[in-house]
Each structure stands twice: as structure tokens, then as C-alpha cells.
N, C-alpha and C positions, 0 to 999 in steps of 0.2 A: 563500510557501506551497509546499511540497515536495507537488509531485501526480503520482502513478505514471500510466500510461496502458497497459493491457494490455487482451488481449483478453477477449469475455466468457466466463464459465464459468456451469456448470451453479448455479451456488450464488448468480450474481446474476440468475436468470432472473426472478424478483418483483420484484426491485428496479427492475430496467429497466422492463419490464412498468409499474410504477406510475409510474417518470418517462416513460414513453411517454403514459400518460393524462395527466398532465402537460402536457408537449409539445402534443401534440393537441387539446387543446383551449385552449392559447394563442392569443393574435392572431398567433402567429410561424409561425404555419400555416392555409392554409384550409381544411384539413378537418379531420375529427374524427377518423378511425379507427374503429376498433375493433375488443373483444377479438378477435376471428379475426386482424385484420390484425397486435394486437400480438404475441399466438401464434406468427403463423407466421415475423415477422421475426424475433424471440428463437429460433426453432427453426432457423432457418435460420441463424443469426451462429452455434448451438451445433454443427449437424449440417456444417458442414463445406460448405456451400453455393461453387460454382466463385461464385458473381455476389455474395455480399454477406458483410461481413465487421463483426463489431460489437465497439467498445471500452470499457470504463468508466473513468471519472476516479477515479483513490484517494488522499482525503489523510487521513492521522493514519487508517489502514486503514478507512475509510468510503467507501463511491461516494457520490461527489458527483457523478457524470452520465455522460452515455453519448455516443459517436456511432456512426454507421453509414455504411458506403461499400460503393457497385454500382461493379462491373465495367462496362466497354461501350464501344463503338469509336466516333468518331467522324468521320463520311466530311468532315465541314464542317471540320478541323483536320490530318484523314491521320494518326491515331496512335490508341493505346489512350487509353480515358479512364475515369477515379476520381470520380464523383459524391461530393461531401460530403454525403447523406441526409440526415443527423439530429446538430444538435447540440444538447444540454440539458446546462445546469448548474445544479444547486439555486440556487436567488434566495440562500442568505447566505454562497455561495460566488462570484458574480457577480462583475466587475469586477476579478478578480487574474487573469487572465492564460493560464486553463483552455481556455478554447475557441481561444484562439491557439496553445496548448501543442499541442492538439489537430492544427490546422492543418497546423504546423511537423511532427511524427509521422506525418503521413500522407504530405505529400512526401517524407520520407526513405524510408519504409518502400515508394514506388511512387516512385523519381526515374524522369528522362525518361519520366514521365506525362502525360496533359494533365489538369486538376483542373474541376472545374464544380461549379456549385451552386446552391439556388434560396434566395430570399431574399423575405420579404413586403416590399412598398417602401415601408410607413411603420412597419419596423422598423428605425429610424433606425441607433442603435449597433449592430446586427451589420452593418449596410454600410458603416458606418465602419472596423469590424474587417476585414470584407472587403475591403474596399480599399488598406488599407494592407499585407494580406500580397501585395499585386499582382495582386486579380482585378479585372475588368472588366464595368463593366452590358454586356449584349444588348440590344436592342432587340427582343425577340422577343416576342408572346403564345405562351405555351403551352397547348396542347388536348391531352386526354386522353378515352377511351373505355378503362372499366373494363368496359362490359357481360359 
């Protein structure tokens, strides 16, 4: 399967949009979202944001899914670091090779980066994917305060 990977434009801002509700309410995330949050990340990947940057998958001129990557330093590695956000690929598009196409695009397009990423841990096959492109578990809990 021949699958483009570019950045997002103004004409696929629904599309994302509806695979973000998607996404979010998958077991491959534990929260939900919502529309403000999906808004303002499509607004953000469109308006030229310094911290985030959004892709779509195009095969046979269809998005078949999106990802999303933040900016951010990391003082526990000593270098700049590329969060993998967000990855979604439609379910009949699954299993050829999109989210690893993915992967491979984003270290090229940020080499001598450091990459990270969050992953649910009984989403078996994306850490099987993620391990074989060479990332490593944490041992960490993560905590967050959105108030």
C-alpha cells in the first residue's frame, strides 16, 4: 500500500477532528477529549504552533489517519525531545505498515532527537510495534494536573 504522509491542511480539519473522537474514545487512550480539546489541536497543527505539529496518512487520495508530535526538552536525556502524541489509523487500513511509515517520517524529518511516547499497556500490538522500531518501557507512573 503506497501511503503519502504530509502535513495537515485546512481541508482535512473534520476529518481529523472525527478520527480524534475516534481515538479518544478507544482503549488506546485514557481519556476522552473533547470537542474544545479536538479544536484547538487541529488549530494548532494548522496555525503554525512552535510546540505541535500534525500529519495525515494518504492512500489512493484518502486520509486513512493522522498523527501528532510536541516539541519539549528533556533534562533526564540532555537533548531536545519529539513526543509521538497521537497515532490513528482507520481499522481497514490496520496492519500494513502506516503507523511504522509514521514512525520512520518523523525521525527523519527531527534526526538527533530524542522520541518518547505514551502507550496504554494492554495495547498489546502498538508495543510490539514500538519496540521493534527501538523504543524502550519507563518504569515511570505519569501524573498530570490539567486544572
Amino acid at each position: 500500500m503506497n501511503v503519502i504522509i504530509r502535513k495537515i491542511q485546512r481541508d482535512d480539519a473534520e476529518i481529523v477532528a472525527d478520527m480524534m473522537r475516534n481515538f479518544y474514545t478507544s482503549p488506546a487512550v485514557l481519556t476522552d477529549g473533547s470537542e474544545k480539546i479536538f479544536a484547538a489541536n487541529v488549530e494548532n497543527c494548522l496555525g503554525g504552533s512552535p510546540y505541535l505539529d500534525g500529519f495525515v496518512f494518504v492512500a489512493d487520495g484518502e486520509v486513512v489517519g493522522y498523527g501528532m508530535t510536541a516539541r519539549g526538552y528533556s533534562t533526564e536525556f540532555g537533548g531536545e525531545c519529539i513526543w509521538i502524541e497521537d497515532i490513528f489509523v482507520a481499522e481497514d487500513f490496520r496492519g500494513h505498515g502506516v503507523g511504522t511509515k509514521f514512525i520512520r517520517h518523523v525521525k527523519e524529518l527531527y534526526p538527533d532527537k530524542i522520541f518518547r511516547l505514551e502507550a496504554s499497556a494492554d495495547n498489546a500490538s502498538a508495543l510490539n510495534i514500538y519496540k521493534r522500531l527501538g523504543f524502550k518501557e519507563l518504569p515511570y507512573l505519569e501524573l498530570v494536573n490539567c486544572d
